[in-house]
C-alpha positions, 0 to 999 in steps of 0.5 A: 827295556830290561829286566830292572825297569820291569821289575821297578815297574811291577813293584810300584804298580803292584803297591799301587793296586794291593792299597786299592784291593785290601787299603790297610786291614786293621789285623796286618801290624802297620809300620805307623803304629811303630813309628808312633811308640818310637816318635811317643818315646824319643819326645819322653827321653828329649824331655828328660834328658835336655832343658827347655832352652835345648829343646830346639837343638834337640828336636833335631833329633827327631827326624834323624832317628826316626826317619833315618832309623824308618829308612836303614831297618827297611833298607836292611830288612829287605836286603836280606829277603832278597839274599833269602830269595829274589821273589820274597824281596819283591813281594815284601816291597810290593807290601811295604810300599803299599802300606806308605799309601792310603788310596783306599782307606782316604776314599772309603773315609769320604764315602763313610761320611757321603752315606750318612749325609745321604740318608740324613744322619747327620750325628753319625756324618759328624763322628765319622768327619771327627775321625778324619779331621782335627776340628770340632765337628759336633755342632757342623751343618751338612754343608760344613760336614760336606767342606771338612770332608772335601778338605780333607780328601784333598789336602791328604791327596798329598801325604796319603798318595803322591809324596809317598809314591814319589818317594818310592819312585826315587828310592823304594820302599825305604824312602817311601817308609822315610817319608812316612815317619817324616809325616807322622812326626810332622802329625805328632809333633809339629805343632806351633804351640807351647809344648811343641814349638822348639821341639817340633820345630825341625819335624814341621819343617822337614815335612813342608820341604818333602811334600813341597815338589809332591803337592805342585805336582799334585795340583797340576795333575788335579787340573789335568784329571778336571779335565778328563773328568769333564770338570771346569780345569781352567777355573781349577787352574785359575784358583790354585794360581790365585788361592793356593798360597793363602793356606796357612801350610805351604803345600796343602793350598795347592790340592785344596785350591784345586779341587775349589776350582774344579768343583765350583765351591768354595773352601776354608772358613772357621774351624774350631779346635779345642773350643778356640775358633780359627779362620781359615782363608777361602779358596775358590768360589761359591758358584753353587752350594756344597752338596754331599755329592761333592764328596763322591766327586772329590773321591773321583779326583783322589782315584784319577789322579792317583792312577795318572800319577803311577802311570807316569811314574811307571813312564820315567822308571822306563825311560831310565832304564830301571835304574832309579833305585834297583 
């Protein structure tokens, strides 16, 4: 094995180990942050210099711009730390990569709302689910609080971990940047409603294709991770066959429905969103009732997962050699 593939090697597991560490401490400036006032200010410029009726040509725009533009200003940022020095190229992928994925910050967001379902407050379960999830959460019951939380532990194994990492494992830091501003373009605008139908269009879309190969892979890891965690694997991959596509999102079902399986309950349901309610078709079966423990378990997925991903990422970059993006 040569020096590159050590050297791919080191920066993947190093990003993967500085998020479990330190997760993303709110005093380092993080790229999202960036990638928000550019997303915020390429809509209000869209807005003011094209009608509605182009709006869908120029949504185009969106991820051309910010996605390329995440992917090039990586790309040359590090291009020149590693003229300055080979070391500081290194440590600045190491970092960059690692603020693409959120490993530590997912878990410790489902640990916040376990602690409080824990000792029975349920008003600070609520604020702190509101702070991870989309819907309503003022009026949910325990088990409720229990579902969004496992959902979204779930769903976000995807977009918080394996997509970015597959991505820096095809091509470093600046895919994996790329990705993340595909993302946060799909969380900002890819909505299918009045304002953002048209101009959105191209963001949601981009962002089902790049997390569609990540979030297979994701489920059969999931079911491989049941396994070793002494769960129920074949009910894990029993319901991702059958449930998987019933999720409204063409990737997030797969994790979702995995996890259903594996843990022996049953997710979806009604979700309210701005006082309008939305049924959400259920994935696995209701073998026994939700209990905040399962998100302590669902965390254990996350991490397993997580490590049997790099591992066998680091595995390819040594069978090739390195040479995948060195």
């Amino acid at each position: 094995m040569g020096g590159a593939a050590l050297t791919a090697m080191a920066v993947l597991a190093g990003a993967f180990i500085l998020d479990l560490l330190i997760g993303d401490p709110r005093w380092i400036p993080h790229p999202v942050i960036q990638m928000g006032k550019a997303i915020k200010g390429m809509e209000n410029w869209i807005r003011r210099q094209f009608q509605p009726e182009q709006f869908k040509m120029a949504g185009l725009l969106l991820p051309l711009v910010v996605a390329g533009g995440s992917l090039i200003i990586t790309w040359v940022l590090l291009k020149v730390l590693n003229g300055i020095h080979p070391w500081l190229g290194w440590a600045a992928e190491v970092a960059l990569i690692a603020m693409t994925i959120a490993v530590k910050g997912l878990k410790d967001a489902g640990k916040e709302v376990y602690r409080h379902l824990a000792i029975g407050d349920l008003p600070a379960a609520r604020r702190s689910l509101s702070m991870i999830v989309g819907r309503e959460t003022s009026h949910l019951d325990g088990p409720e609080i229990v579902r969004g939380t496992v959902e979204t532990v779930a769903e976000n194994i995807v977009d918080a971990v394996i997509s970015p990492l597959f991505y820096a494992l095809i091509g470093g830091a600046p895919l994996a940047m790329a990705y993340r501003a595909v993302n946060t373009l799909d969380s900002m605008v890819g909505y299918k409603n009045e304002k953002y139908l048209h101009l959105g269009w191209a963001s949601a879309r981009l962002d089902d294709i790049a997390n569609w190969i990540p979030a297979r892979l994701t489920a059969l890891l999931l079911t491989v991770s049941a396994f070793l965690l002494r769960m129920n694997w074949r009910r894990a991959w029993r319901t991702m066959r059958r449930d998987a596509r019933k999720h409204p999102s063409p990737n997030s079902g797969f994790p979702e429905s995995t996890v259903a399986g594996a843990l022996g309950i049953r997710l979806g349901g009604v979700n309210v969103y701005h006082g309008v309610e939305s049924f959400r078709a259920y994935m696995g079966e209701a073998f026994r009732p939700m209990k905040s423990r399962d998100i302590l378990l669902a965390n254990r997925l996350l991490l397993t997962v997580s490590v049997l991903f790099v591992l066998l990422a680091l595995l390819v970059i040594w069978a090739a050699g390195g040479a995948l993006w060195t």
